[in-house]
C-alpha positions in Angstrom: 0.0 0.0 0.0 3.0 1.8 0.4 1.2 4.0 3.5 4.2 5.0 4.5 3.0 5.0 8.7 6.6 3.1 9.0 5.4 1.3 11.7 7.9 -0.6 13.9 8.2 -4.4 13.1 10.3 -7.1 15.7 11.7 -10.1 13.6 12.3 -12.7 15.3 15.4 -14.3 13.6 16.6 -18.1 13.6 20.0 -18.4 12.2 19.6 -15.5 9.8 16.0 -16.2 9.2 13.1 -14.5 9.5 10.8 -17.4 11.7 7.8 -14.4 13.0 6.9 -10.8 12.8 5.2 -9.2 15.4 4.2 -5.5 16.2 4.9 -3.0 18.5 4.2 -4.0 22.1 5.4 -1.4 24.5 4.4 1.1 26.7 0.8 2.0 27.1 -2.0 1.6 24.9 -4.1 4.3 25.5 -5.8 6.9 23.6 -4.9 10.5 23.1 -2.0 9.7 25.0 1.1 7.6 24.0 -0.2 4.5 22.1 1.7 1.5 20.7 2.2 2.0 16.8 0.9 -1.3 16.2 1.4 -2.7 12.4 -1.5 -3.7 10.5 -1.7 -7.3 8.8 0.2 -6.1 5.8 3.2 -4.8 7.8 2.6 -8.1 10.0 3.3 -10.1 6.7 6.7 -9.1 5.7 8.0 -12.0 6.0 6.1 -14.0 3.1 7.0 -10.4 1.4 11.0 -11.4 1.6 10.8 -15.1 1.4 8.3 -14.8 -1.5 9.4 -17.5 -4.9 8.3 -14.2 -7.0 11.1 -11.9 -5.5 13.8 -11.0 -7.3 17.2 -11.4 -5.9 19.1 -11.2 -8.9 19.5 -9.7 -12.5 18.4 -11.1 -14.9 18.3 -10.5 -18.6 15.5 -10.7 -21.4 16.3 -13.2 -23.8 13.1 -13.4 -25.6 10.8 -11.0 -27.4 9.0 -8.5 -25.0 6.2 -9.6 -23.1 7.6 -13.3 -23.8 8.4 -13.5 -20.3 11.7 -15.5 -21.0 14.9 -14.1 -19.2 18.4 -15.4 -18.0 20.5 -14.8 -14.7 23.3 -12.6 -15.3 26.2 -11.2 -13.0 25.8 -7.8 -11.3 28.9 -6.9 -13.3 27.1 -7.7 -16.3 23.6 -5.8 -15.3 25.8 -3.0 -14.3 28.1 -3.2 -17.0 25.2 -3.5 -20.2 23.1 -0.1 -18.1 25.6 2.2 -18.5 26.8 1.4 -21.6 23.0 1.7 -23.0 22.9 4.9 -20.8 25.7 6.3 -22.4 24.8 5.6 -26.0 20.9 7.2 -25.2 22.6 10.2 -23.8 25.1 10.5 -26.9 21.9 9.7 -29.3 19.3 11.6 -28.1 20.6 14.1 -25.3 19.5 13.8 -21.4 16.2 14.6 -22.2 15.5 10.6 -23.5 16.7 9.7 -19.9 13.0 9.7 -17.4 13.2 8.4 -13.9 9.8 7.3 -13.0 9.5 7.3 -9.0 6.5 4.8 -9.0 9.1 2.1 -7.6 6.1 0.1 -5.6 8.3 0.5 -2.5 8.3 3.7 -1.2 11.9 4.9 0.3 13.7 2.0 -1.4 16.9 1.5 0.7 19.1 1.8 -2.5 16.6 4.2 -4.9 15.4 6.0 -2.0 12.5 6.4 -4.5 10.8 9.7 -2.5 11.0 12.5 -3.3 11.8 11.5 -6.9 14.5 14.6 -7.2 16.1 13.5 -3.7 17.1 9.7 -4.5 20.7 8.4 -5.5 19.8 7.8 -9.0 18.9 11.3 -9.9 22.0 12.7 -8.7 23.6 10.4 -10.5 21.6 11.5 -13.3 22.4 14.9 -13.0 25.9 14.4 -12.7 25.3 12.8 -15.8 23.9 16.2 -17.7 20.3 16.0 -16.1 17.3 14.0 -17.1 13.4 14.1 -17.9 11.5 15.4 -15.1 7.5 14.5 -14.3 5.2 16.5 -12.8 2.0 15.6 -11.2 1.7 11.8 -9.2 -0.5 8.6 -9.6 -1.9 9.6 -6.3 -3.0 12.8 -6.3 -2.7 14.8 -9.9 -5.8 15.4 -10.0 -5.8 16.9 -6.5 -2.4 19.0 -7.2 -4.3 20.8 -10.1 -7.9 21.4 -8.3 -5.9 23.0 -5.2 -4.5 25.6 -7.7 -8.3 26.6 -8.1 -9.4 26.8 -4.3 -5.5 27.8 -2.7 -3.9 29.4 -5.5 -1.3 26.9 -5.2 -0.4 23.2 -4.3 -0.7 22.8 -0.4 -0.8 20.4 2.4 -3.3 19.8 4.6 -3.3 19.5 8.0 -2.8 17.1 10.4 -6.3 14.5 10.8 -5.7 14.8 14.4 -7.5 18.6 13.6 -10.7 16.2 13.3 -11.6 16.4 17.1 -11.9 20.4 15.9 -14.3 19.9 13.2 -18.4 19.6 12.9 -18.3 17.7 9.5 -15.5 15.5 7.7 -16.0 15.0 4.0 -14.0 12.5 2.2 -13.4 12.0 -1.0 -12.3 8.3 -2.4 -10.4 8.5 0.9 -10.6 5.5 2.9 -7.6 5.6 6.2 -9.4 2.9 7.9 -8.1 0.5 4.7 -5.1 2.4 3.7 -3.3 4.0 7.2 -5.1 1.4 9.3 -2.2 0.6 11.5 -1.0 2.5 14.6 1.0 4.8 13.2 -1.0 5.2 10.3 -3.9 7.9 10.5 -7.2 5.8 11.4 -6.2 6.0 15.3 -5.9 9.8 15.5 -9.4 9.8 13.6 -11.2 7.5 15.9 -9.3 9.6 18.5 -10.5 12.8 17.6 -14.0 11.4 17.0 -14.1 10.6 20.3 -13.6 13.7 21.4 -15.8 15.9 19.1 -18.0 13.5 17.7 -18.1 14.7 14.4 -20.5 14.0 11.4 -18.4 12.1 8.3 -19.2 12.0 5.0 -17.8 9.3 2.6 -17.9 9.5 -1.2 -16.3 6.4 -3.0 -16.9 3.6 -5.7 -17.0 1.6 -2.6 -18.6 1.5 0.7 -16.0 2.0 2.6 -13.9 0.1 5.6 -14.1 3.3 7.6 -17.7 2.5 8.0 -17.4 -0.2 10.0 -15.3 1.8 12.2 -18.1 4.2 12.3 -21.0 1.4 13.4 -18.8 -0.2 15.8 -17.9 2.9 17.4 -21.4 4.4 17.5 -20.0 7.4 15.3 -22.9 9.4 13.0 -21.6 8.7 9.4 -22.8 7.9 6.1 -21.5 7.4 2.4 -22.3 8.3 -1.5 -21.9 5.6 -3.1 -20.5 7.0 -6.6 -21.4 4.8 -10.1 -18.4 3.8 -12.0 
């Protein structure tokens, strides 16, 4: 989901294996107080995430047509050595510009890419050592957000923190759903039940879906309801 709540995990390792995962489990648990950032179940299953058959762990090399699926194991020498030749002969080709560093990586803050922010990670200042590359603007996550901002702030802006919640009358979401995607500890659905507990405020969903958060709503008691939008 790449949430990034960057919850604490506490392997429990067996001769340099991962055996179990669990969660944070100290101090107290308590609300608007300090609270233990507990993981959710996809933080909880990291370890069928490293030991998965489908992880690569190694270069390998396309030896078939595209889409073929058909590759070979090479050496990191060789992976290393056949991208920068092909990065040299792009650049001498067709200038810096043919050179695009895409920071959809699927794991956000790789430890070697360090894909966020996009302009921050080891590859693009490689890449401008290099002469520069192609630049992106707007995100898969919020484009369409970063332009309609420009409309109601005059610029692109964050908001602030949900913990504000326990200030407001009336939340109104839009395809926004934390009690799925920052359902952990440390992600943003325990400062929103927290706050709701405090001010009691009205929500308002509007999704393709009926959202998780609902069910946070019922079992809590909380006045809510959704829009449930037509594809």
């Amino acid at each position: 989901m790449n949430c990034g709540s960057r919850c604490p995990l506490r392997m429990h390792v067996v001769d340099g294996e991962i055996k179990w995962v669990e969660t944070d489990n100290t101090g107290d648990d308590i609300f608007n107080n300090y609270h233990q950032v507990r993981a959710c179940l996809r933080g909880r299953s990291m370890r069928r995430r490293v030991y998965s058959p489908d992880r690569l762990k190694y270069p390998l090399k396309r030896v078939g047509k595209r889409g073929e699926g058909k590759f070979k194991r090479i050496t990191w020498d060789e992976a290393f050595d056949t991208i920068g030749e092909n990065l040299k002969r792009i650049i001498k080709e067709h200038g810096n510009e043919a050179v695009y560093l895409n920071y959809g990586t699927g794991t956000l803050g790789g430890t070697v890419t360090k894909s966020w922010a996009p302009g921050k990670t080891l590859v693009a200042r490689l890449m401008n050592l290099c002469g520069g590359y192609l630049n992106h603007y707007g995100d898969y996550s919020a484009a369409n957000i970063e332009w309609m901002s420009k409309y109601f702030y005059g610029q692109w802006v964050d908001n602030n923190s949900i913990d504000d919640i326990q200030n407001a009358d009336l939340c109104l979401m839009f395809g926004n759903n934390p009690a799925e995607t920052r359902m952990s500890g440390g992600g943003q659905v325990h400062s929103y039940v927290d706050g709701k507990n405090i001010s009691r405020t009205r929500t308002i969903c509007i999704d393709l879906v009926i959202p998780t958060l609902l069910q946070v709503e019922k079992i809590n008691g909380f006045q809510s309801s959704t829009v449930q939008m037509q594809p």
